[in-house]
N, C-alpha and C positions, 0 to 999 in steps of 0.2 A: 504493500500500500504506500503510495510515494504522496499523497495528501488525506487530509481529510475532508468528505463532500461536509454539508451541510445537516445532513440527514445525518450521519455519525458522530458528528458537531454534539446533537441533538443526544444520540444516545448515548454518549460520555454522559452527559449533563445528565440523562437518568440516573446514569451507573453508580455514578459518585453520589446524587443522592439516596438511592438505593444501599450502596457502602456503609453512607452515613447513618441511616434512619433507621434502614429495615431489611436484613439479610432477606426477609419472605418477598421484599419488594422486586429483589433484582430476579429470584425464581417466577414469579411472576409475569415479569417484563420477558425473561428471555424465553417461556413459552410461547407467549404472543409474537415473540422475533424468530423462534424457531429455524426456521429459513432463512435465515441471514448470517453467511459463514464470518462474519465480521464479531459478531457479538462478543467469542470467547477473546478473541484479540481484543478489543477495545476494552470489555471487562479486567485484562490484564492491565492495560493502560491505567483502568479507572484507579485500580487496586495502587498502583505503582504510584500513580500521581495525591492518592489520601494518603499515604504512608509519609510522604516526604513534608506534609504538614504538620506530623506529629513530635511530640516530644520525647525520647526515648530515655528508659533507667531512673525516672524520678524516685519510683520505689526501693529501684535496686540501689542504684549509686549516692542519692541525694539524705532518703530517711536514715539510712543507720549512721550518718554523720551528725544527726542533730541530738545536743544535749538532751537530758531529760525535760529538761524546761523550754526547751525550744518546740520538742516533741509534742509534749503536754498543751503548748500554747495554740499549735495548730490544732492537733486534731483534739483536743479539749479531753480526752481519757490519758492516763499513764502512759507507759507502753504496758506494765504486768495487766493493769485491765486490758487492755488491747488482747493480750494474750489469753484473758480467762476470756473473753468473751469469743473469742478466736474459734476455742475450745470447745463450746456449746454450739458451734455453727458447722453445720456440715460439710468435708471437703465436695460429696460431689453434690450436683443436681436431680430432682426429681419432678417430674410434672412433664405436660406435652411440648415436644420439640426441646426439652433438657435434659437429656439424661446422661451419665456419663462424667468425666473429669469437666471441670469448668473450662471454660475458654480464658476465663483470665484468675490469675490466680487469687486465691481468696484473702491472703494480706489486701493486696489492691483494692478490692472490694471494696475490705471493711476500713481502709484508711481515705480510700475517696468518697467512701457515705458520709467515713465522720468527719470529712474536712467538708463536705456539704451542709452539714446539719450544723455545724459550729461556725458558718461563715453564713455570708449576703451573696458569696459568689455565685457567677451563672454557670449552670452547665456547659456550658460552651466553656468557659475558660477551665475548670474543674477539669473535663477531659481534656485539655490540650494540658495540662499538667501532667497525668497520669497517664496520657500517651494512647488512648484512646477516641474514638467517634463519638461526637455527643449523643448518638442514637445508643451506641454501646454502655455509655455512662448511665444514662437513662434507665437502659430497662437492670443495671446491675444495682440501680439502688434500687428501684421498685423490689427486687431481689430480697435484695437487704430487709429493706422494711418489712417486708412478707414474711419473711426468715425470724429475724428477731423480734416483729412480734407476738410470734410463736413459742416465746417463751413466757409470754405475759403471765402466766397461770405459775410458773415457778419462781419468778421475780415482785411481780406488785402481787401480795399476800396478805389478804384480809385475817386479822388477828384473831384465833380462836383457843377455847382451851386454856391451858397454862400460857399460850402467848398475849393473849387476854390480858390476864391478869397482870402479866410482867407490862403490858402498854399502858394500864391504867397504874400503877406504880410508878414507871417514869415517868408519867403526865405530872403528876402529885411531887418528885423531886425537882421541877423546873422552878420551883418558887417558892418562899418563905412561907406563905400562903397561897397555895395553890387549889386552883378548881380540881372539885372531885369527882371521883369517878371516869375519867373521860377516857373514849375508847380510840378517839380519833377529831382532829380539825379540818371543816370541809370549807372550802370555798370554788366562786367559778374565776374564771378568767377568759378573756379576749385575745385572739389570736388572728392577727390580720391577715387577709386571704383579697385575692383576684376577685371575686364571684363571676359567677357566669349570668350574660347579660339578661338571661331567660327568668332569673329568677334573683336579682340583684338585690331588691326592696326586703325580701325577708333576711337577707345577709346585714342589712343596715342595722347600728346598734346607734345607741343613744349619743354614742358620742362623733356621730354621724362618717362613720368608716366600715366598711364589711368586713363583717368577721366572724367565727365559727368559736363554740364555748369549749371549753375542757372543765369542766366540773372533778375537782379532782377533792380526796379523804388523805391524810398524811398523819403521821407518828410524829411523837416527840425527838425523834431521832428524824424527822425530816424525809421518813421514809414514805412514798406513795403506796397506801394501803388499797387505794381503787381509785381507778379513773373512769370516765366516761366522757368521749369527745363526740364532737359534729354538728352538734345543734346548731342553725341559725343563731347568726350574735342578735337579732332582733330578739328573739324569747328572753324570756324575767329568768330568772336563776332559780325561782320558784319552780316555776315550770319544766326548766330541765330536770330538777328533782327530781318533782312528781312526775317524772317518766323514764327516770332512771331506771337502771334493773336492780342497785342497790335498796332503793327505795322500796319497791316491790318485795325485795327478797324481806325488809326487816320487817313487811308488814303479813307476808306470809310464814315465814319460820324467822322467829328473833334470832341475829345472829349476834347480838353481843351482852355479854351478863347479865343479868340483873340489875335492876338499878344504874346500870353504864347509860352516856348518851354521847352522842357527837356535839359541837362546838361550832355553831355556826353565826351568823351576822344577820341583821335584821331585813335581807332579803330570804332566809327562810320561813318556814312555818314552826311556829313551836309544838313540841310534843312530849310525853314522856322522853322519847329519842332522842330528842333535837331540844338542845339549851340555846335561847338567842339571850339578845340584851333586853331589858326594857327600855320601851321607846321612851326615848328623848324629849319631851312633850315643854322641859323647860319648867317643870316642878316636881322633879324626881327628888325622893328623901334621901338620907344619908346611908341609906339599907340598898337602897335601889343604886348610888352610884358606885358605892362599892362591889358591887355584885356586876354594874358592867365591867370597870380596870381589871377586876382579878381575872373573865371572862377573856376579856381581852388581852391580856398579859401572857395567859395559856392560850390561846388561837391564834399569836402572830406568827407561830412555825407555820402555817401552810402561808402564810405571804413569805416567810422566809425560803421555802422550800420553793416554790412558784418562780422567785428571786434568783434560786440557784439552777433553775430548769430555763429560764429567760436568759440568763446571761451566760450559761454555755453552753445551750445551743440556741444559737443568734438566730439561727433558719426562723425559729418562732416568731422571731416578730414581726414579718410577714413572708407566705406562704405563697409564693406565684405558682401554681398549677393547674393544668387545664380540667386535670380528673379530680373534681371536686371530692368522688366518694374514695378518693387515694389518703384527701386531707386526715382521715381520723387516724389512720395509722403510722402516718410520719408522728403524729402527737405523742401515739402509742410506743411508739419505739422513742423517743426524746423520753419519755416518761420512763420506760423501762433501762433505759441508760444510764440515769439518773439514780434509779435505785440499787444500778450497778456499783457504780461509783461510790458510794455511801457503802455499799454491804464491803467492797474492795478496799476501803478507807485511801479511797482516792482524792486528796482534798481536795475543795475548791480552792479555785486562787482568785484573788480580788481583780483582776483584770479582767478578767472573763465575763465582770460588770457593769453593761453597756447600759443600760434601760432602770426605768426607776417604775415604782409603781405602780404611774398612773398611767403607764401605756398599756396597762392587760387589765386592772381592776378597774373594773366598773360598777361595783355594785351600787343598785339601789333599792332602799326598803321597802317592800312589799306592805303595798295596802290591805287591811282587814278583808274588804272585801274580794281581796284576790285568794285569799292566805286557804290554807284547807283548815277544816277545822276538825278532822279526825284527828280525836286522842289529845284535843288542844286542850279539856277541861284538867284531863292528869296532868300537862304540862304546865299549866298555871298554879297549880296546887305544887308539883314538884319544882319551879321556880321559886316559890314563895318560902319550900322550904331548904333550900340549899342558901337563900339570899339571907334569911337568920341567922345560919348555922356559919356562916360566912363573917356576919357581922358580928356573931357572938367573939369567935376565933381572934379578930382585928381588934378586938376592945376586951380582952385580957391580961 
């Protein structure tokens, strides 16, 4: 072939996006060319001509030269978590059109998901790092996130049992006087997202930006004991509740002690379960304000926790994807990373603190008339007597 016509012009121009996007694309294309003894040549070309764009050895020659702090700084895990989490992920593939050794190797993966997840950068640049197709980076974190959070069931662990016990003991060591009983602090949070144009208006949240909630439950140790993502940022936090699978489970089979409750903000519902504040009304006694500080004093770990889930990994605060129903499990896997970290005594480091509070917290207090009032009457009754027993305690 001493030029090339127009028409071959044309299917370079596929090839190479095909290269890039979608191995299935260029099977595709070269059935319909069938007939055309050019195809395997210019496919050669295409191949020949995407490799010389790429970056070569970032993983091999570039990562084991970086200090631990340097390491830690990009991809926001250790390297020993890197490793344990290495560990729990399978070397090969399973599922249709995967089976077999992976095509890239699985360090790469898991250091270009989590230089994804820990930065703003684009997939485009991400894969020209690690030496790859932005189509190729693509479907290896979808990979990723699929993968890990497949472990969600063995990492975020709803406290039962003797571990029960041992969470409402640490709750009770956080503070001179501390809130009792408490099995766990729940709150929601805002996570900014694209939405898609079809259905934008239910993504709008109060603070007039789209975004998808992550209702999450956390330990005194800052561990996520349940999460639940996806909802439109339009819905009340109420609402996400009450449609939670948590909520449901504690109202079908009680999952936590006797006498336990979770620790929530005045966009809950109160319940035996659920302890909020009393409302603020601007003539609260000295019973009643005491009883919201100590409240409050024990529930700032899940803003703390939220705090260290926001600031290492930065992807969260905002989410450009086109598969919206993708959004809940990048959450999910950020969340189970998180309680990686913490069980690894992976510390945070204070740089990884980009965002303050008032980019994800949005709450606002739920009206009476919104509020459910199942089981609200034992909650009033068991308010009133923990806010005694409270103020007995303080004036000793």
């Amino acid at each position: 072939m001493a030029y090339l016509t127009n028409e071959k012009v044309a299917i370079m121009t596929v090839l190479l996006n095909s290269i890039s996007e979608s191995r299935g694309g260029y099977e595709m294309f070269f059935k319909s060319k069938k007939d055309n003894e050019d195809i395997p040549f210019l496919y050669a070309a295409a191949v020949e001509k995407s490799k010389k764009a790429k970056i070569e050895g970032y993983v091999e020659n570039i990562v084991p030269r970086y200090n631990d702090m340097d390491f830690k700084s990009h991809f926001r895990l250790s390297r020993s978590t890197v490793e344990r989490l290495m560990e729990q992920l399978p070397e090969q593939r399973t599922g249709p059109g995967r089976t077999g050794l992976r095509e890239t190797s699985l360090q790469t993966v898991v250091l270009m998901s989590l230089w994804l997840l820990g930065n703003q950068e684009s997939f485009r640049g991400v894969a020209d790092r690690f030496g790859i197709s932005r189509g190729h980076a693509y479907r290896e974190f979808v990979y990723f996130i699929k993968t890990v959070s497949s472990l969600r069931s063995k990492i975020i662990v709803w406290p039962k049992g003797e571990k029960a016990k041992s969470t409402i003991r640490n709750f009770e060591t956080l503070r001179d006087i501390s809130f009792p009983d408490v099995i766990g602090c729940i709150d929601g949070a805002h996570i900014s997202i694209s939405a898609p144009k079809a259905s934008k208006n239910a993504y709008f949240n109060r603070k007039q930006y789209t975004s998808v909630i992550l209702q999450a439950v956390c330990d005194s140790k800052l561990l996520f004991t349940d999460v639940f993502a996806g909802w439109p940022g339009s819905s009340h936090d109420c609402r996400v509740w009450s449609n939670s699978p948590l909520c449901e489970a504690l109202e079908k089979n009680p999952m936590i002690p006797e006498g336990a409750h979770l620790l929530g903000d005045g966009a809950y519902p109160l319940s035996s379960s659920m302890m909020i504040p009393y409302k603020d009304n601007g003539h609260l006694t000295r019973k009643e304000k005491l009883f919201n500080q100590i409240l409050s004093s024990s529930r700032v770990v899940i803003e703390q926790a939220f705090g260290q889930l926001f600031g290492r990994f930065r992807r969260l605060n905002h989410l450009f994807m086109f598969r919206v129903d993708r959004i809940p499990q990048v959450i999910v896997t950020a969340c189970i990373l998180h309680n990686l970290c913490i069980l690894e005594n992976d510390e945070y480091l204070d740089v990884f603190d980009n965002v303050s509070a008032s980019s994800w917290n949005t709450t606002v207090p739920v009206n009476f008339s919104q509020r459910t009032e199942v089981n609200r009457v034992d909650g009033v009754k068991k308010r009133e007597h923990i806010a005694n027993r409270l103020f007995l305690l303080a004036n000793c």
